[in-house]
C-alpha positions in Angstrom: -29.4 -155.1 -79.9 -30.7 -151.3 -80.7 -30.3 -149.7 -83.6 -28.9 -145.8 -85.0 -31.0 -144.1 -87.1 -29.6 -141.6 -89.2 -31.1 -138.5 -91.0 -30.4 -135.9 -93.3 -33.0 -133.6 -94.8 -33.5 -131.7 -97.7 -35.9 -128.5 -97.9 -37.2 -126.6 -100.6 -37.9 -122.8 -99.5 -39.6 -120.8 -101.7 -38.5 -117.2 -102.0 -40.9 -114.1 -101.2 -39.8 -112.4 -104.3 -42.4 -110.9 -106.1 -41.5 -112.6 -109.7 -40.3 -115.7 -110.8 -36.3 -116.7 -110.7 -36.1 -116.3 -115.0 -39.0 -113.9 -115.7 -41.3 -111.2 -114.9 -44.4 -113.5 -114.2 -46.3 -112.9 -110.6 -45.4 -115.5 -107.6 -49.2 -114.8 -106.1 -50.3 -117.6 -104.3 -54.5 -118.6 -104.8 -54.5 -116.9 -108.6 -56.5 -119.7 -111.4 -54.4 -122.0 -112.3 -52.0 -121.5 -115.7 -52.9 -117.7 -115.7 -48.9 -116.8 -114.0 -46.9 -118.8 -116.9 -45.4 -116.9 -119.4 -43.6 -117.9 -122.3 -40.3 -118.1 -120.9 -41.4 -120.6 -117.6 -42.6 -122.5 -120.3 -38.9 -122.2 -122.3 -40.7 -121.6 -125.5 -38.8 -121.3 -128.5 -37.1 -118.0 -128.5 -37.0 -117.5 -125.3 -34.5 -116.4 -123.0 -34.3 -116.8 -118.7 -33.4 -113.5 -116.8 -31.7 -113.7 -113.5 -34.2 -112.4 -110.6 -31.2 -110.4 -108.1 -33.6 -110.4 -105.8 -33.1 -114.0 -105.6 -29.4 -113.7 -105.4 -30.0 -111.3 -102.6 -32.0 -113.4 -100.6 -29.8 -117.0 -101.1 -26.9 -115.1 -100.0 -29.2 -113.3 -97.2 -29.9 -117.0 -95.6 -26.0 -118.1 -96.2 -25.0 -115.2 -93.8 -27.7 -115.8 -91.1 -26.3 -119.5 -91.2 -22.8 -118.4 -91.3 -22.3 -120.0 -94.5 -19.7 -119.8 -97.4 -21.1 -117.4 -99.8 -20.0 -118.8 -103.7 -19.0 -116.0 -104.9 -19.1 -117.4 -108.2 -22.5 -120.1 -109.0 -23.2 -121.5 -112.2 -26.8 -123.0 -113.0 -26.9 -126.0 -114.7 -29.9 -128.7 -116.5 -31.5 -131.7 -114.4 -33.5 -133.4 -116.9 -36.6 -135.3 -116.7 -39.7 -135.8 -117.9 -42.8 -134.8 -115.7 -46.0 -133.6 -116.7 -45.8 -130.5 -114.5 -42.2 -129.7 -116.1 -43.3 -128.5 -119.6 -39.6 -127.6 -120.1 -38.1 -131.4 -120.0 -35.7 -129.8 -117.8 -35.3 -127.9 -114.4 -32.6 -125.2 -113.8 -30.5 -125.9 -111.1 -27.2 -125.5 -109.5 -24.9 -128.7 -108.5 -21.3 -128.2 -108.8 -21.1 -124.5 -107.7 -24.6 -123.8 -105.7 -24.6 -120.1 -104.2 -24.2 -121.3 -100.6 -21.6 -123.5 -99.5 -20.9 -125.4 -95.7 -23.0 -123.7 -92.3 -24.7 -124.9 -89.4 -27.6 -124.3 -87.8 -27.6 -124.6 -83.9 -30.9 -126.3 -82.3 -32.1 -126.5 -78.5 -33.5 -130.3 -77.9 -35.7 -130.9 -74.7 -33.1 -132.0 -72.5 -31.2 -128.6 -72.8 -28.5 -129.8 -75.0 -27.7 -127.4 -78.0 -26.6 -129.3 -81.2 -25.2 -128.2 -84.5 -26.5 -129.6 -87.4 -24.0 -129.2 -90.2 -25.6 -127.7 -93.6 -24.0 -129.4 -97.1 -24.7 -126.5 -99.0 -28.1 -124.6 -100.3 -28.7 -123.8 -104.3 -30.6 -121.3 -106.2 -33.3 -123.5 -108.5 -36.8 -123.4 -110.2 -40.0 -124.7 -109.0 -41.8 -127.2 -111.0 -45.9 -126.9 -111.9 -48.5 -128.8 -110.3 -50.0 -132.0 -110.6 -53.8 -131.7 -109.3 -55.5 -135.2 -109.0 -58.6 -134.4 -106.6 -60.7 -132.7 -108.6 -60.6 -134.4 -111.7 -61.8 -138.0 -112.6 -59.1 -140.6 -113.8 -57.2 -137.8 -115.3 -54.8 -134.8 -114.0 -54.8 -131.6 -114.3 -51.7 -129.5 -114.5 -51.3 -125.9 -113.1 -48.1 -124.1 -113.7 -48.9 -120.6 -112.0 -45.9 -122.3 -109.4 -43.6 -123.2 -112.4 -40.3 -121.1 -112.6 -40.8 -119.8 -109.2 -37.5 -119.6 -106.8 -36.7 -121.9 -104.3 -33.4 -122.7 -102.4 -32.9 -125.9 -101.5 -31.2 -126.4 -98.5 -29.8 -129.8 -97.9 -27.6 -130.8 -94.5 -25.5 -133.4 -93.2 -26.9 -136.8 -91.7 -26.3 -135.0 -88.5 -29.5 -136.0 -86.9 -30.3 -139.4 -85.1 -34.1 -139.5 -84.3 -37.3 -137.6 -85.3 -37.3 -135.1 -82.3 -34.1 -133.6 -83.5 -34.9 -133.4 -87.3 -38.3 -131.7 -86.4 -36.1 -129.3 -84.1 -34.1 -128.5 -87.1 -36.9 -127.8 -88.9 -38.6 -125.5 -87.0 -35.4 -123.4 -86.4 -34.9 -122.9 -90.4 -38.6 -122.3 -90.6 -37.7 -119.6 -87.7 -34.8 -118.7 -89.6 -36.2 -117.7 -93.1 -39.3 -116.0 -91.5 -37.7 -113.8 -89.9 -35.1 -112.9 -92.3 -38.6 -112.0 -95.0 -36.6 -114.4 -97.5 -40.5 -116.8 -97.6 -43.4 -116.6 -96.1 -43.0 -119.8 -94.3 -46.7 -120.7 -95.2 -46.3 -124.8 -95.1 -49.6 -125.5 -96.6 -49.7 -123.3 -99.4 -46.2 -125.5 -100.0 -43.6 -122.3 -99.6 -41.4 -124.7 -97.5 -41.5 -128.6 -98.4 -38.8 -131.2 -96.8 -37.4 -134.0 -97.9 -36.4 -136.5 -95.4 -33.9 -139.2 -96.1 -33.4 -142.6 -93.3 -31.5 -145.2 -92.4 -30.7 -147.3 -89.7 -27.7 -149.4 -88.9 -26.5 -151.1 -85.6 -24.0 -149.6 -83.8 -20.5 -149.5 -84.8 -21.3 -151.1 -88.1 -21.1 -148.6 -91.3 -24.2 -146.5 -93.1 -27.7 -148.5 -93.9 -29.2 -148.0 -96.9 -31.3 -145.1 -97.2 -34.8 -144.0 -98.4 -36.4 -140.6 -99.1 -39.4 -139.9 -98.2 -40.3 -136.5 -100.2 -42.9 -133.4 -99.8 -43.9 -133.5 -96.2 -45.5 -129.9 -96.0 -46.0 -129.9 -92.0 -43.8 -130.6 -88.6 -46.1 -133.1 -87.8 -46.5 -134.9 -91.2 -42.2 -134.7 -90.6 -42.3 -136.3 -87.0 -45.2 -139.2 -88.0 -43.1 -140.0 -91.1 -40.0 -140.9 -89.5 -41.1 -142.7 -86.6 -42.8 -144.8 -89.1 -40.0 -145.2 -91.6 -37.2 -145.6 -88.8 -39.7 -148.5 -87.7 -40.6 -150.5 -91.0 -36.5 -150.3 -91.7 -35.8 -151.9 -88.3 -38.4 -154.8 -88.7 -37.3 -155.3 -92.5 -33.7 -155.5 -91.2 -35.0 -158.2 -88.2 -36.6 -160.2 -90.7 -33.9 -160.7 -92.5 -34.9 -158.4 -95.3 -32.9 -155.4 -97.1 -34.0 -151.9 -97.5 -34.5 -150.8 -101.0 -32.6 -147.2 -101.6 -36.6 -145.7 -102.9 -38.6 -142.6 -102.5 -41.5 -142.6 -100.6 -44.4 -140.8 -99.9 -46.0 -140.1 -96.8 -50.2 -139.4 -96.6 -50.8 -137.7 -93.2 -54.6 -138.1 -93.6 -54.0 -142.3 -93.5 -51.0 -142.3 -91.4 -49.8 -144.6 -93.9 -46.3 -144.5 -96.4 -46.0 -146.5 -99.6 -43.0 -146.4 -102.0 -43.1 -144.4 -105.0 -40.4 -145.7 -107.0 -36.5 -146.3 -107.0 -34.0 -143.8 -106.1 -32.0 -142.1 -109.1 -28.6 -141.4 -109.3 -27.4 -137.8 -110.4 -26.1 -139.3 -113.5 -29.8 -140.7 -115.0 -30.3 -136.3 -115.2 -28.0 -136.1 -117.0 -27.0 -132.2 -116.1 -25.3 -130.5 -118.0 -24.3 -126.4 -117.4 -27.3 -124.1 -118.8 -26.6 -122.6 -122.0 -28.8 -120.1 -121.8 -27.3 -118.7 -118.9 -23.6 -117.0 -117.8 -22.1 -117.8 -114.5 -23.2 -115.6 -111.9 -20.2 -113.5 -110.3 -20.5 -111.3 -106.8 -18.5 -109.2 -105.8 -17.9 -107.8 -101.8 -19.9 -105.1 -102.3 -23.1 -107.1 -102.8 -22.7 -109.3 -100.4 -22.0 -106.5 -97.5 -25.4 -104.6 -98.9 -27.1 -108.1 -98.4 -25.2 -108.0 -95.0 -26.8 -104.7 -93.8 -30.3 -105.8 -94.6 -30.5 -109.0 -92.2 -32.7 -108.3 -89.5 -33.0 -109.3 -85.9 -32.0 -112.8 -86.0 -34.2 -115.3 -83.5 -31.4 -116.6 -81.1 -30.4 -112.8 -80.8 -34.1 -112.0 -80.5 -34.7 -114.3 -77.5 -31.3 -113.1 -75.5 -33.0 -109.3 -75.7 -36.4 -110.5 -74.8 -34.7 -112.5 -72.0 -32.3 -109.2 -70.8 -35.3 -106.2 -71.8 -38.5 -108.0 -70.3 -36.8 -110.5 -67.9 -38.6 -113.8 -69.6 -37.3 -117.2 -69.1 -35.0 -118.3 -71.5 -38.1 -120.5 -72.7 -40.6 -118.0 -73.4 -38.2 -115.9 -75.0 -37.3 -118.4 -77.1 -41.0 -119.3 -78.1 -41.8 -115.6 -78.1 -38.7 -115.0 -81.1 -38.9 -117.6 -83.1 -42.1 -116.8 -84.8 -41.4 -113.2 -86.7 -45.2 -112.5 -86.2 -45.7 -113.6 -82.9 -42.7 -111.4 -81.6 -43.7 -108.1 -83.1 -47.5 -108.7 -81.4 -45.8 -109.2 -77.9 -43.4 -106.8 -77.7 -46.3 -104.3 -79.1 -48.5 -105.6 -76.6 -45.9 -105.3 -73.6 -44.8 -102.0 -74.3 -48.5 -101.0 -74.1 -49.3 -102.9 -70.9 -45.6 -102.8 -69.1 -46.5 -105.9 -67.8 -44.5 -107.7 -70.5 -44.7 -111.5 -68.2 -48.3 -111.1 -68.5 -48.6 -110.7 -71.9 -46.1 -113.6 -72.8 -48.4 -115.8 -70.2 -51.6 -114.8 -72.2 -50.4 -115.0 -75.5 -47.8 -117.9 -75.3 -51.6 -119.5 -73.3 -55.1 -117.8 -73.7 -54.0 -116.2 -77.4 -52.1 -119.0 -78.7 -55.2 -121.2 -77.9 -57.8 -119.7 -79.3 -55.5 -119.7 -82.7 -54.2 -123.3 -83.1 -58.5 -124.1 -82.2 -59.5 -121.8 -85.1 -56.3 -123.1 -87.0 -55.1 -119.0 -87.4 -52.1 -117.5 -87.5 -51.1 -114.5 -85.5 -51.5 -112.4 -88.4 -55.1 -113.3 -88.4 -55.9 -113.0 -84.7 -59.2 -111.0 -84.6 -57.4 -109.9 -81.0 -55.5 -106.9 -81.1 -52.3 -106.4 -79.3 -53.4 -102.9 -78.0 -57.0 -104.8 -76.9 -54.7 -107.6 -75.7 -52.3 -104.6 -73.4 -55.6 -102.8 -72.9 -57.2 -106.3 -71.0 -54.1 -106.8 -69.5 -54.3 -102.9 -68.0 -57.2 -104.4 -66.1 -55.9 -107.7 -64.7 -53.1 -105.8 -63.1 -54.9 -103.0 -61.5 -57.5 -105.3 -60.0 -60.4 -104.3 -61.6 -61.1 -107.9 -63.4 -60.3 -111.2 -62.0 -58.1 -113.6 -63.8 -61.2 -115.8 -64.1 -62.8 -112.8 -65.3 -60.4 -112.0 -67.6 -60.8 -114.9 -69.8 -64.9 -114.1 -70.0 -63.5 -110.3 -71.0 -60.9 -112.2 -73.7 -63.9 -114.4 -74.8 -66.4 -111.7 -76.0 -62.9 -109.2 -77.4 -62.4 -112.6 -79.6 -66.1 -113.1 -80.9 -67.3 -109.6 -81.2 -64.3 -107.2 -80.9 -64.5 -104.2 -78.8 -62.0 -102.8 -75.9 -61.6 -104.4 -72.2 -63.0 -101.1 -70.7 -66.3 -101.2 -72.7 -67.1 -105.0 -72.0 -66.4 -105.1 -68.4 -68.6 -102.2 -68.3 -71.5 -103.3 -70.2 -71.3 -107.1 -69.1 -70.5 -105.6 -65.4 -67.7 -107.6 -64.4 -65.8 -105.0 -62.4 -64.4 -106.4 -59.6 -65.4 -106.0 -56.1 -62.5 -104.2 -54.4 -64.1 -102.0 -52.1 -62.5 -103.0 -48.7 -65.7 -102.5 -46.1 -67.8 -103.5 -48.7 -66.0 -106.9 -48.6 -65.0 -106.7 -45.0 -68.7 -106.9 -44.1 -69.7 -109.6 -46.1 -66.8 -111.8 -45.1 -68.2 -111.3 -41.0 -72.0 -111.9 -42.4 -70.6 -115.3 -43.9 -68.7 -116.5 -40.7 -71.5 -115.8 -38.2 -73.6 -117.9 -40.3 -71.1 -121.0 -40.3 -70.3 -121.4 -37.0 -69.9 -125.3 -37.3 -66.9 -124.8 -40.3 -65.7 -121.6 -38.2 -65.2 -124.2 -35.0 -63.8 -126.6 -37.4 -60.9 -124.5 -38.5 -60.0 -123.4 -35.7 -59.3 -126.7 -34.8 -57.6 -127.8 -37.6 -53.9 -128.3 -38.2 -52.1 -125.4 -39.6 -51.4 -127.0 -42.9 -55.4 -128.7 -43.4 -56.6 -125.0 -43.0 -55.9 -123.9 -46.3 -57.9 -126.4 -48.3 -60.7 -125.3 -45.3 -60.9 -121.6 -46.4 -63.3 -123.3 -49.5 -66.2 -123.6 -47.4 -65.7 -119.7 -47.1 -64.3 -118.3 -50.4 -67.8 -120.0 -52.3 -70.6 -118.1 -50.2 -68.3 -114.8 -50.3 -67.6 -115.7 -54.1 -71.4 -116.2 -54.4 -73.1 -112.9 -52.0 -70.6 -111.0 -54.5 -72.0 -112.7 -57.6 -68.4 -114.0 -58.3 -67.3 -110.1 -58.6 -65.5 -110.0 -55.4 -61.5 -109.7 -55.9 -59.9 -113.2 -54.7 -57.0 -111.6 -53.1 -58.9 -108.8 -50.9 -61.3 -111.6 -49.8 -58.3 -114.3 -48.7 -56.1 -111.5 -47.1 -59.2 -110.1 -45.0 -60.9 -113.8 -44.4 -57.7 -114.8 -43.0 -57.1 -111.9 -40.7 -60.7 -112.1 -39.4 -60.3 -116.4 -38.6 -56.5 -115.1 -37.1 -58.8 -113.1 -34.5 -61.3 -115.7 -33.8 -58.2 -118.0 -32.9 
């Protein structure tokens, strides 16, 4: 008999603001550790949280791109545990009135289909510090630069059934929350983190039991997780076993998952609502100046890259989903003109070279003028495709425009039509053996034929001579000899 799995997944965003959700201390990524944590992220005596609005702005910024309820009234209330990284004994949270209530998220799965994966709600929180273990022998150090910073957590319904779909959903919030600025979207500097939890049940029979496997910082971390989970629920289950509601924890560099320790129920928090802080209260007016600040949203993005640039439906949608990636192209194609060639190169030669060097657009030592500039070339026939990549090669590792390098490496192509006309007769006359073979060839074995040709020409021209000229005018001189 087979078996449903079903998931639902939880994700921390952390918020590009430039303080903390209750104070004025810096969010800067890479500073020493415990030199951003002031006296209130530590809830010292005597001290009071502040509400950050740009916070505010940007929960109620992602409840609109989602086409979510907005709460126009959220309280913040106290989940409380004890952690080492939590120097308050307490986190501040929302539960019973989170900022954003019900949306959906639409996602396009590799058969076509589009699905909508329902969102539960997303609330306005607090990070907690950091546990480092790596560096320090059988103790841990604690860094709480992180602690107090906003996150929303976004949590959906178990709307997805296998690990193809959940990393689909995954990508498109990622997509989402870049390109509205809300975070950064930096996954291993840990501004998004999910939480993923499983079950599996047979068909027609109600809910498994489910586990949660937490922090997975990377799509493919997400997809080798549940594969594996889905899997050691299944051969508990066929063993006769039961699953054990747990967390878990996933370690990508072992490809290996181990439990962590039994699930909690809300009630062992014990929340309670914050007394330090009033409920927060919107009114139209803020939430229609968040309104007019949402940018170009992805699927929107891809329909006028498909309409402006006539892409497929495919690269646009590759093209808009990455913020970055979209601003490069449609700088580099309004360079160039030649906006399918520069979706080709970067969506191929550009994207290459990056996920090698494990860069991010951002960092691409390529510019998209030098990108349009290269491009120029290709289309006016004065570099070869082949030679295009040897031009792309040397822009990569030393910088410099296309012009300059084809010039000083000489790689202008041969184009010159005599020129070429003349070498094409001195290579026939001295193959007369593959000429009389050709000619007596089928129609349709003459193509793969034209080799023994294309590599002398290719060669006399020191690989300079343009592909196209030389097939046009080979054929037209064998069409004579027929």
């Amino acid at each position: 008999m087979t078996w449903e799995t079903v998931i639902g997944l939880e994700i921390h965003v952390q918020l590009a603001t430039q303080s903390k959700i209750f104070s004025g201390s810096s969010t800067a990524f890479g500073s020493d550790p415990n030199t951003q944590a002031s006296a209130v992220d530590l809830a010292l005596p005597g001290t009071l949280p502040v509400p950050n609005k740009r916070a505010f702005e940007y929960a109620v910024m992602f409840g609109l791109a989602i086409d979510a309820e907005i709460g126009m009234t959220s309280e913040f209330e106290r989940k409380n545990y004890f952690y080492p990284d939590l120097p308050k004994g307490y986190q501040t949270t929302q539960l019973a009135r989170p900022i954003v209530g019900p949306g959906h998220v639409d996602i396009q799965l590799a058969d076509g289909r589009t699905k909508s994966v329902r969102i539960h709600h997303a609330h306005l929180e607090e990070d907690a510090g950091k546990s480092l273990h790596e560096d320090f022998h059988g103790m841990s150090g604690i860094d709480l630069n992180r602690a107090g910073t906003p996150l929303i957590e976004v949590v959906t319904e178990p709307d997805m059934s296998n690990a193809e779909e959940a990393v689909a959903f995954a990508k498109k919030l990622h997509s989402i929350v870049t390109s509205l600025g809300i975070c950064d979207g930096e996954m291993s500097q840990g501004s998004m983190r999910f939480d993923v939890n499983i079950s599996v049940n047979r068909p027609g029979e109600g809910l498994g039991t489910r586990t949660e496997t937490k922090n997975l910082n990377s799509f493919r971390f997400m997809e080798e997780a549940i594969k594996l989970e889905v899997e050691r629920q299944i051969d508990v289950l066929e063993d006769g076993g039961k699953i054990t509601q747990e967390t878990r924890l996933y370690n990508g560099d072992t490809k290996k998952a181990r439990a962590m320790r039994s699930k909690e129920e809300a009630n062992d928090y014990r929340y309670f609502p914050c007394p330090d802080l009033l409920p927060i209260v919107l009114d139209d007016s803020f939430v229609d100046n968040v309104r007019q600040q949402i940018p170009e949203l992805p699927d929107t993005k891809a329909k006028r890259f498909e309409d402006t640039y006539q892409l497929s439906a495919y690269d646009a949608g590759i093209l808009a989903a990455d913020r970055d990636l979209s601003a490069y192209f449609e700088q580099a194609a309004s360079s160039s003109s030649q906006a399918k060639l520069c979706a080709n190169w970067i969506m191929g030669d550009v994207s290459a070279k990056l996920n090698a060097s494990e860069m991010s657009i951002k960092q691409c030592p390529v510019s998209p003028d030098q990108l349009s500039g290269l491009i120029a070339r290709i289309s006016d026939d004065t570099i070869s495709n082949k030679q295009a990549k040897k031009v792309f090669e040397v822009m990569w590792n030393e910088g410099g425009n296309a012009d300059d390098i084809i010039e000083k490496h000489g790689m202008k192509q041969v184009s010159d039509t005599g020129a070429l006309e003349q070498i094409v007769e001195e290579v026939l006359a001295s193959k007369p053996q593959e000429v009389a073979n050709y000619l007596a060839a089928e129609e349709g074995k003459r193509k793969k034929m034209m080799g023994a040709f294309m590599g002398p020409i290719m060669q006399a021209t020191k690989g300079q001579a343009n592909p196209g000229m030389v097939n046009k005018i080979l054929t037209e001189k064998l069409a004579k000899l027929s």
